[in-house]
Rosetta silent file (secondary structure, phi, psi, omega in degrees, C-alpha in Angstrom):
SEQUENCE: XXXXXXXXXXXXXXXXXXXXXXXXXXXXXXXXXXXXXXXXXXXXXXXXXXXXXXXXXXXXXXXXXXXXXXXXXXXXXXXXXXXXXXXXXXXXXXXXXXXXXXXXXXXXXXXXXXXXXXXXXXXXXXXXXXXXXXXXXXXXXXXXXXXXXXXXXXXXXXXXXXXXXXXXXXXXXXXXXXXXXXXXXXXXXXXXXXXXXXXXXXXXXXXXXXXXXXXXXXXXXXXXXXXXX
SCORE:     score description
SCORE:     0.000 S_00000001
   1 L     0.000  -50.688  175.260   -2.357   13.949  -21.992 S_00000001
   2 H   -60.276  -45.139  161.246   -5.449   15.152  -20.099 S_00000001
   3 H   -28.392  -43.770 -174.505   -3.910   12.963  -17.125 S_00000001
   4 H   -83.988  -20.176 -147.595   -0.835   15.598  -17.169 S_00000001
   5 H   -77.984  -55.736 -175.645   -2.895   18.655  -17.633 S_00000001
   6 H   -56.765  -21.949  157.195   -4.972   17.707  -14.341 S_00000001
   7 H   -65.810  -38.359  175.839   -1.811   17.018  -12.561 S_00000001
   8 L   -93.133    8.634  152.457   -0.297   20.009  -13.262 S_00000001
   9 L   -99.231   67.047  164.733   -3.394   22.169  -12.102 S_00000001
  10 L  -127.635  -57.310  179.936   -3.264   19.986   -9.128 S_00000001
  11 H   -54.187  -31.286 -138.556    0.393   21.000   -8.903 S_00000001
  12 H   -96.885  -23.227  162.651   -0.425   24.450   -9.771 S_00000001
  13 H   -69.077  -39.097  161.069   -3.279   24.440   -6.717 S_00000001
  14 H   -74.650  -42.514  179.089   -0.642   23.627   -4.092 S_00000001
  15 H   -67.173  -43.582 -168.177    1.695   26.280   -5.527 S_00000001
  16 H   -90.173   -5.221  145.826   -0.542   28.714   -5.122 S_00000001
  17 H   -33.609  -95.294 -171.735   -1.765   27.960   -1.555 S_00000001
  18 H   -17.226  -42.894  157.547    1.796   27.689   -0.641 S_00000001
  19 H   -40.797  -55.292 -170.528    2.090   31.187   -1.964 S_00000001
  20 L   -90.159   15.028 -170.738    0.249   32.936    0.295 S_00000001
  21 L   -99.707   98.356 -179.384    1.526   30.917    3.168 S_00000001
  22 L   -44.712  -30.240 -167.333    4.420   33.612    4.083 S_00000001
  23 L   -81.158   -3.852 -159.806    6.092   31.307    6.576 S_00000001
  24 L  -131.086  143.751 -167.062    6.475   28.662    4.059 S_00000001
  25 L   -81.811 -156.115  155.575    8.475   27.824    0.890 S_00000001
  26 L  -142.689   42.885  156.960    6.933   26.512   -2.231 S_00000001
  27 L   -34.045   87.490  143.361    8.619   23.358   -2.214 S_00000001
  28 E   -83.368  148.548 -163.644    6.633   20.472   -4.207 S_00000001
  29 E  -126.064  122.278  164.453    6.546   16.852   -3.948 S_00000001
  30 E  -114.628  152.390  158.610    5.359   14.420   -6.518 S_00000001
  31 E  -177.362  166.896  173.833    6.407   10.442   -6.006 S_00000001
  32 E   -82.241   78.810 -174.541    5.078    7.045   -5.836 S_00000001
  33 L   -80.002 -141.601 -159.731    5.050    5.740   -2.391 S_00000001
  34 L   -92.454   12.822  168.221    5.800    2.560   -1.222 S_00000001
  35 L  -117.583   15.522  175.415    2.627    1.139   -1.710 S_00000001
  36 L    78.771   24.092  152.538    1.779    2.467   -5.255 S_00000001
  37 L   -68.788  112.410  151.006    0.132    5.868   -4.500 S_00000001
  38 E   -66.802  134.771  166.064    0.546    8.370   -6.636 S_00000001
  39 E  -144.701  163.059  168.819    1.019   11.671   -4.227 S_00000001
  40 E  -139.882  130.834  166.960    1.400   15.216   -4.173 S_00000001
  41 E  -157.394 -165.419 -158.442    1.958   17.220   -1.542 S_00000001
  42 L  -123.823   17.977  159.046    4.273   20.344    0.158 S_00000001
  43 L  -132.355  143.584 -174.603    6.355   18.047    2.753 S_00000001
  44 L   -36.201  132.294  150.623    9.353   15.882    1.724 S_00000001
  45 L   -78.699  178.050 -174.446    8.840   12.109    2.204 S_00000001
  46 L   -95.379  145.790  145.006   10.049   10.008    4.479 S_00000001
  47 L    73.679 -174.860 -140.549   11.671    6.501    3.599 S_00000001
  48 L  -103.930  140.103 -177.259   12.319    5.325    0.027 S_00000001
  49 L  -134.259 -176.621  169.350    9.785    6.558   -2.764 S_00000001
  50 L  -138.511  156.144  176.049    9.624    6.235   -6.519 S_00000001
  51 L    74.248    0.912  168.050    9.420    8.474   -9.243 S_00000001
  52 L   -49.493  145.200  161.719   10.212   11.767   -7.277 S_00000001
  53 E  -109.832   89.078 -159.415    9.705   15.247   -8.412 S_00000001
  54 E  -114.465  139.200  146.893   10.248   18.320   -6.996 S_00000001
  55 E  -129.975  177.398 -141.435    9.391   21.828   -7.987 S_00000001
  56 L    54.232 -130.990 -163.445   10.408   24.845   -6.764 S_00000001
  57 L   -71.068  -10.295 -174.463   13.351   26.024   -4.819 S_00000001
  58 L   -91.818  126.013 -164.507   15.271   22.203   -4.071 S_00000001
  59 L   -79.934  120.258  127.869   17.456   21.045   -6.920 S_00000001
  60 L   -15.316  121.747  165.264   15.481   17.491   -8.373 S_00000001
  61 L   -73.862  160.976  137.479   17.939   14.501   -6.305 S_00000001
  62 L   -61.173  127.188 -158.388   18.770   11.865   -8.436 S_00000001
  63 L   -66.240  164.105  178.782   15.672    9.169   -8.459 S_00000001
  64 L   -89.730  172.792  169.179   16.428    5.862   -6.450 S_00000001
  65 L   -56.883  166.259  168.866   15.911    2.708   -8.477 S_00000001
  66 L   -57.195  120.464  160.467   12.294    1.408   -9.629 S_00000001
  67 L   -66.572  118.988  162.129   11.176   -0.987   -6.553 S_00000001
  68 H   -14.006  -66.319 -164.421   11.072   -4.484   -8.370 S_00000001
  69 H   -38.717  -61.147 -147.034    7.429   -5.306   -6.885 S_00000001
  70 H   -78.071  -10.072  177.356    5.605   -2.941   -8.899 S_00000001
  71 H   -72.881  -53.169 -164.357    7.570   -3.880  -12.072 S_00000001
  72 H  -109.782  -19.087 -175.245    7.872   -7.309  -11.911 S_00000001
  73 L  -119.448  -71.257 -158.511    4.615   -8.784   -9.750 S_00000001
  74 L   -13.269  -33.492  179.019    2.195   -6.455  -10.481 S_00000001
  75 L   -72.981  -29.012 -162.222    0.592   -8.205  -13.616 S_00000001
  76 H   -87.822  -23.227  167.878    0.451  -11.536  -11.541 S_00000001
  77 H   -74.946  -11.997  174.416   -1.063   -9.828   -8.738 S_00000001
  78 H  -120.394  -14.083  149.164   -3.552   -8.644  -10.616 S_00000001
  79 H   -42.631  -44.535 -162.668   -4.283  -11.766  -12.675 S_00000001
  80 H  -103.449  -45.954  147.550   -4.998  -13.725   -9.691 S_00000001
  81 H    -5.281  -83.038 -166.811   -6.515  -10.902   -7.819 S_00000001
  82 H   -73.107  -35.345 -175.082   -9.281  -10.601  -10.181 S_00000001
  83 H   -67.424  -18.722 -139.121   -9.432  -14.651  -10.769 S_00000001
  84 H  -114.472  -19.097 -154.258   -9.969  -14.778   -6.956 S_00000001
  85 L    38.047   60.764  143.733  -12.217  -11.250   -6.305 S_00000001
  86 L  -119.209  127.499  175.389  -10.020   -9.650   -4.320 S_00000001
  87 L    -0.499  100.630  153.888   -8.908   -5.799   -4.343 S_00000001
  88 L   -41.119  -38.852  179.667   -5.215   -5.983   -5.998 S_00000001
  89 L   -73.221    1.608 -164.587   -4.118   -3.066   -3.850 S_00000001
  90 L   -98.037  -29.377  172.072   -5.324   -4.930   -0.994 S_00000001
  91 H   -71.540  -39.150  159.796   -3.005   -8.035   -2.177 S_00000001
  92 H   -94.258  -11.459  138.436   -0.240   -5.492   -2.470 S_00000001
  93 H   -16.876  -65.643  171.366   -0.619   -4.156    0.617 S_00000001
  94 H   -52.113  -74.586 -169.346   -0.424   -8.010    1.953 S_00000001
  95 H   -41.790  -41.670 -174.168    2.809   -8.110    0.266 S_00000001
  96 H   -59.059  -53.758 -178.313    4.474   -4.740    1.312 S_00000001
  97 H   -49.119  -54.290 -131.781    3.546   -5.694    5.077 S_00000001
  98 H   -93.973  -55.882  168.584    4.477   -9.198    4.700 S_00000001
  99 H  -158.101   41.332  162.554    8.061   -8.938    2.867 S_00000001
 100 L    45.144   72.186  178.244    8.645   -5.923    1.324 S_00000001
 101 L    40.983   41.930  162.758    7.967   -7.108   -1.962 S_00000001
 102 L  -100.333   90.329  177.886   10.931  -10.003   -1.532 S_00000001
 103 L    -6.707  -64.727  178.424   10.887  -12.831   -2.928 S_00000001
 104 L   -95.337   22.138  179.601   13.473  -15.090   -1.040 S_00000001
 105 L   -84.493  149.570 -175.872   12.492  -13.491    2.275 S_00000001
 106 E  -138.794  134.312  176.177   12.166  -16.311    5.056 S_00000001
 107 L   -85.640  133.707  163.573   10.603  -15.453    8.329 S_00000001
 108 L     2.413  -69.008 -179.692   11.959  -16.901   11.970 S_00000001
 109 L   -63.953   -9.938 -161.168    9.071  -19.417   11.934 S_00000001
 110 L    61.269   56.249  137.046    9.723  -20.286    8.364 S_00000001
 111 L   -81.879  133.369 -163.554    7.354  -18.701    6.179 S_00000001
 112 E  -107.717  162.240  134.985    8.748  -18.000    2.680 S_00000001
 113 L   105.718 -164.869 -163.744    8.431  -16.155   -0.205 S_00000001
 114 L   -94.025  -29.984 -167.169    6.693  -12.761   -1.262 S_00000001
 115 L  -107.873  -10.873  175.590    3.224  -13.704    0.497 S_00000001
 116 L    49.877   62.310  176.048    5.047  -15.162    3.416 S_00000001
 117 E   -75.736   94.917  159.032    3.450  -19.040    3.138 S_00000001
 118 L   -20.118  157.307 -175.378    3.961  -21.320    5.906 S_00000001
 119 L   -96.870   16.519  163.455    5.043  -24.632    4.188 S_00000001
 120 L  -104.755   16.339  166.259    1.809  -26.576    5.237 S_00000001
 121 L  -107.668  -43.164 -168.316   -0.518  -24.059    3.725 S_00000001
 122 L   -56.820  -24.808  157.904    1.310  -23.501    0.648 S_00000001
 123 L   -62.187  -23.809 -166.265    0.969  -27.111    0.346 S_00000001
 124 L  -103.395  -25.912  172.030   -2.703  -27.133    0.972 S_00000001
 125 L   -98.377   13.612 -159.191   -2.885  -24.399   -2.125 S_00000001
 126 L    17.092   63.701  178.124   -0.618  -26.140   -3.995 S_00000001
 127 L   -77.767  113.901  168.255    2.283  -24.438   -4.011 S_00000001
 128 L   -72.741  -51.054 -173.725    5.577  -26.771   -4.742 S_00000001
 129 L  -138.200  105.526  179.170    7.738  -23.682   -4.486 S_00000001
 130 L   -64.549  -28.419  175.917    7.263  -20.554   -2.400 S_00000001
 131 L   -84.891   15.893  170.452    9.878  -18.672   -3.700 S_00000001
 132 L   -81.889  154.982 -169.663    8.552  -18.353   -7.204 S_00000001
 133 H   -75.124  -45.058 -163.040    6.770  -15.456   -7.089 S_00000001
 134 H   -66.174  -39.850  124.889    3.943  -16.555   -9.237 S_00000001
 135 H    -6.707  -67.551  174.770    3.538  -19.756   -6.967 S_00000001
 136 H   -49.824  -80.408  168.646    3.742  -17.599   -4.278 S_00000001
 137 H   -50.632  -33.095  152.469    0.752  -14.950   -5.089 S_00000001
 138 H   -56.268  -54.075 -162.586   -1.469  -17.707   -6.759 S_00000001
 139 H   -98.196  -22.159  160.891   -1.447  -19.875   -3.332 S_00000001
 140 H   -59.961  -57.469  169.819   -1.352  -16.567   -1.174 S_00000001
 141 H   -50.807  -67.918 -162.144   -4.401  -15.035   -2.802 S_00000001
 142 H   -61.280  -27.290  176.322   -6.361  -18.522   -3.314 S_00000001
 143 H   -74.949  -56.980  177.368   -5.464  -18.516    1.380 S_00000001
 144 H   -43.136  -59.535 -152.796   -6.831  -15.028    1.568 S_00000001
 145 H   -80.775  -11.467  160.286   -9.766  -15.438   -0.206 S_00000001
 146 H   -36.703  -54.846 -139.736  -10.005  -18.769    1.695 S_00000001
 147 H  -110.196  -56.659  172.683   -9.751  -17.171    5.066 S_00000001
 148 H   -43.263  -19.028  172.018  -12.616  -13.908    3.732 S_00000001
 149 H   -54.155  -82.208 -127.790  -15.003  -17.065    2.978 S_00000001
 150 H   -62.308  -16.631 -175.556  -14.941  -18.053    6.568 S_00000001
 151 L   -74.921  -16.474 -176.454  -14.714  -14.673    7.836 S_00000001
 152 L    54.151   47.167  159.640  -17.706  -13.527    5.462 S_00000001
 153 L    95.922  -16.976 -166.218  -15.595  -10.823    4.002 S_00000001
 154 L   -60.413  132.751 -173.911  -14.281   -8.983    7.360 S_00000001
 155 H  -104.326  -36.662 -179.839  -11.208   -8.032    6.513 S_00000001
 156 H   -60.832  -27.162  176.865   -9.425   -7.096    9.174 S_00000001
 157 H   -64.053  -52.871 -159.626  -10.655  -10.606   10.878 S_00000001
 158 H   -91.841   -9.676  177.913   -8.785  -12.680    7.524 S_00000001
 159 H   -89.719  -61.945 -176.152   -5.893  -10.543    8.097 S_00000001
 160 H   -42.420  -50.798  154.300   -5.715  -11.172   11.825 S_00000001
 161 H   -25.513  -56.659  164.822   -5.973  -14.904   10.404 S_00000001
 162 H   -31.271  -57.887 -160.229   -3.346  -14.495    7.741 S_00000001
 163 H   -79.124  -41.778 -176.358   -1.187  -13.656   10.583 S_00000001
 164 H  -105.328    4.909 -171.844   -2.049  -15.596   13.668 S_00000001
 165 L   111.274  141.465  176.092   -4.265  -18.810   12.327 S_00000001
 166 H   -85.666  -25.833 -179.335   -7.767  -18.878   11.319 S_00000001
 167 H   -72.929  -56.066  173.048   -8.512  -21.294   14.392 S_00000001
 168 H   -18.312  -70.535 -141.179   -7.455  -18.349   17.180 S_00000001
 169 H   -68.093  -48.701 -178.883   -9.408  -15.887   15.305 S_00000001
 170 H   -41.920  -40.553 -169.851  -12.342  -18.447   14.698 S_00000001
 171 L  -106.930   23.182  155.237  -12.544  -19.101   18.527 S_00000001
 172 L  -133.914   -3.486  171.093  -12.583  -15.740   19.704 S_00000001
 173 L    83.443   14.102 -176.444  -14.690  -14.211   17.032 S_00000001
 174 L  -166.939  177.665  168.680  -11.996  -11.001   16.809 S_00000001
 175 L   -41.080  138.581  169.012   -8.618   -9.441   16.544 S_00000001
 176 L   -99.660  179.726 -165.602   -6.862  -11.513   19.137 S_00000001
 177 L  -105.568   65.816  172.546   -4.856   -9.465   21.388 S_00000001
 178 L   -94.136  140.919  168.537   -1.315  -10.141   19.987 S_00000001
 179 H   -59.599  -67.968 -170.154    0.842   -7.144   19.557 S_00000001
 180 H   -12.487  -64.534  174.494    2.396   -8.798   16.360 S_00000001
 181 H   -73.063  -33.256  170.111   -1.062   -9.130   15.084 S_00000001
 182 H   -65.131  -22.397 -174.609   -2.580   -6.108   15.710 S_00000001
 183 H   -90.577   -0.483  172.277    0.083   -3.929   14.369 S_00000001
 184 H   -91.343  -27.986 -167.235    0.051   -6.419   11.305 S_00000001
 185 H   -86.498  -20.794 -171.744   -3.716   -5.899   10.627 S_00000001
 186 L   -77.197  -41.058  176.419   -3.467   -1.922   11.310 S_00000001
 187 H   -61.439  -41.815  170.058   -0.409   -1.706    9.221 S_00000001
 188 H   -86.334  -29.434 -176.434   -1.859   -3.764    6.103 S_00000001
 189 H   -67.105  -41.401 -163.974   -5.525   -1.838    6.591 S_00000001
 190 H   -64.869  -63.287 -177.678   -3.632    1.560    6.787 S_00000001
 191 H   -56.578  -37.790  176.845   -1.534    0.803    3.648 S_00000001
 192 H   -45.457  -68.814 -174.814   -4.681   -0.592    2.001 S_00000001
 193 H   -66.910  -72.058  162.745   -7.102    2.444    2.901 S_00000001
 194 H     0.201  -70.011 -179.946   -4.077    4.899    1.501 S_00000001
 195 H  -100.771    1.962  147.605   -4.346    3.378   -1.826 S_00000001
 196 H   -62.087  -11.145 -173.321   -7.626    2.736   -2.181 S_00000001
 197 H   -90.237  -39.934 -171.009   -7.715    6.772   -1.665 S_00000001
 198 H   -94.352   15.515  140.735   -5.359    7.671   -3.916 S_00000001
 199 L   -98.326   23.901  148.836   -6.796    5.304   -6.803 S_00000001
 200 L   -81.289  -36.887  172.620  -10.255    6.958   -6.307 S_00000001
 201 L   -91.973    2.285  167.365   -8.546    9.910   -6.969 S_00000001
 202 L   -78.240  -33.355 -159.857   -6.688    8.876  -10.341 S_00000001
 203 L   -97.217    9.564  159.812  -10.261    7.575  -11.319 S_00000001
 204 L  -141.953   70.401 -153.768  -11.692   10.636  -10.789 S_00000001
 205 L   -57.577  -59.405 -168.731   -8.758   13.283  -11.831 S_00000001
 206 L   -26.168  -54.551  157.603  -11.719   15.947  -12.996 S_00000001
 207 L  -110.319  112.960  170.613  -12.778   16.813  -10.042 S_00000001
 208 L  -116.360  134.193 -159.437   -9.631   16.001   -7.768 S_00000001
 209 L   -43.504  156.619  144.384  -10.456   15.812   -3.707 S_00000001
 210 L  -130.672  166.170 -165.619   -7.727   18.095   -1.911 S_00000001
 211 E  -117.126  178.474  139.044   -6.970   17.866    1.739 S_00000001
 212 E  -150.430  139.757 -177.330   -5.154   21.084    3.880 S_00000001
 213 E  -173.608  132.520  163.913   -4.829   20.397    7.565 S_00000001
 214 E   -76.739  125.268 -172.275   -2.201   21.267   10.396 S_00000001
 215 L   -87.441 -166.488 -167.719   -0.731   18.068   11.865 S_00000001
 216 L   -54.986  -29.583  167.591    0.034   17.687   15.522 S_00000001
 217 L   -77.203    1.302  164.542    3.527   19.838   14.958 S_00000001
 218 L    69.874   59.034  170.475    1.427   22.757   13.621 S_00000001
 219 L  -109.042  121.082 -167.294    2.760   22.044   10.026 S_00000001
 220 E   -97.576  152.031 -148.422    0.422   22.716    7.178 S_00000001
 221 E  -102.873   85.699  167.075   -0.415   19.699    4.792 S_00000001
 222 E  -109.168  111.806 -163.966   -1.662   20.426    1.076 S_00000001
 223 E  -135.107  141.196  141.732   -2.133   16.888    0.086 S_00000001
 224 L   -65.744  -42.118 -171.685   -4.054   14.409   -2.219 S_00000001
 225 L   -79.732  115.148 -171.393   -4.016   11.958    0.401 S_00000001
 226 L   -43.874  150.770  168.474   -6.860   12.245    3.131 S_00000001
 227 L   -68.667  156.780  161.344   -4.951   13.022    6.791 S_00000001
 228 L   -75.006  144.873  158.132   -4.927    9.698    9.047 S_00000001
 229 L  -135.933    0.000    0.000   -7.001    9.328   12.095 S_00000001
């Protein structure tokens, strides 16, 4: 209950910015993005969301369905997570990037599954069958924290691994200079930092952070979620 009240002065802090911004409507957005952010802010998303809200003048859409992942993996992600000491949002992150929470997705090269396991590692974690999920995220998680040993925690270095081999990364000592891989480690780090921001700000609803900032299209921003940089 205190959880709604502080959302809806939260809410009630963007409407009245928005107020005095004549040029501007006072259009709100609540939803779930696709990484498991709560957000609120006074521009529309983009791309599929969960849990939308709107107040003010735009008539509530009908919500799309619940995304599976967060429904259906989430306990096992955070089971193994925590057996393993690694972040869970950082592990869903991995996923979103990897196969958009899908189970039965198979990559070109043939990596399967929700964690996208080559079949000689998932063998080496002892995985029988990548497309069970629970399989999957137990022998993904057990490679990750595998690949943060040798890496001594660097994360973006165990991602760049994830993606391109731990021997590359090992034998140049850095991001190697794939596109594939860089835009996989910027892409899981981005999603990653995102919801590490907005569960700092669930855990500390009392005082909650706010951002306002014009982006490059001179559109102003009233956001929980810190601008990019």
């Amino acid at each position: 209950m205190r959880s709604h009240s502080l959302i809806f002065c939260f809410l009630f802090f963007l409407a009245s910015a928005l107020f005095c911004q004549n040029s501007l409507g006072q259009t709100l957005y609540s939803y779930i993005d696709e990484s498991g952010v709560q957000v609120f802010t006074n521009i529309a998303p983009v791309g599929p969301v969960w849990d939308l809200k709107i107040t003010g003048a735009e008539p509530s859409p009908s919500p799309p369905p619940p995304k599976a992942g967060f429904d259906l993996y989430d306990s096992i992600i955070e089971k193994y997570a925590g057996d393993y000491q690694l972040p869970p949002s950082l592990i869903r992150s991995i996923i979103a990037t990897e196969s958009g929470f899908n189970p039965r997705a198979v990559s070109p090269k043939g990596a399967r599954g929700l964690m996208q396991l080559m079949p000689a590692t998932a063998a080496r974690h002892g995985v029988s069958n990548s497309f069970d999920p629970e399989q999957n995220i137990r022998g993904g998680i057990k490679h990750f924290r595998w690949l943060m040993d040798i890496f001594n925690n660097d994360i973006a270095l165990s991602l760049a691994a994830y993606n391109a081999g731990e021997n590359l990364v090992q034998r140049l000592g850095r991001v190697p200079e794939i596109k594939e891989t860089r835009e996989y480690v910027k892409s899981v780090t981005r999603m990653y930092d995102k919801s590490e921001a907005g569960i700092r700000y669930q855990e500390n609803l009392s005082q909650p952070q706010t951002y306002r900032y014009w982006d490059d299209s001179g559109v102003l921003h009233l956001t929980n979620i810190p601008p990019s940089r």
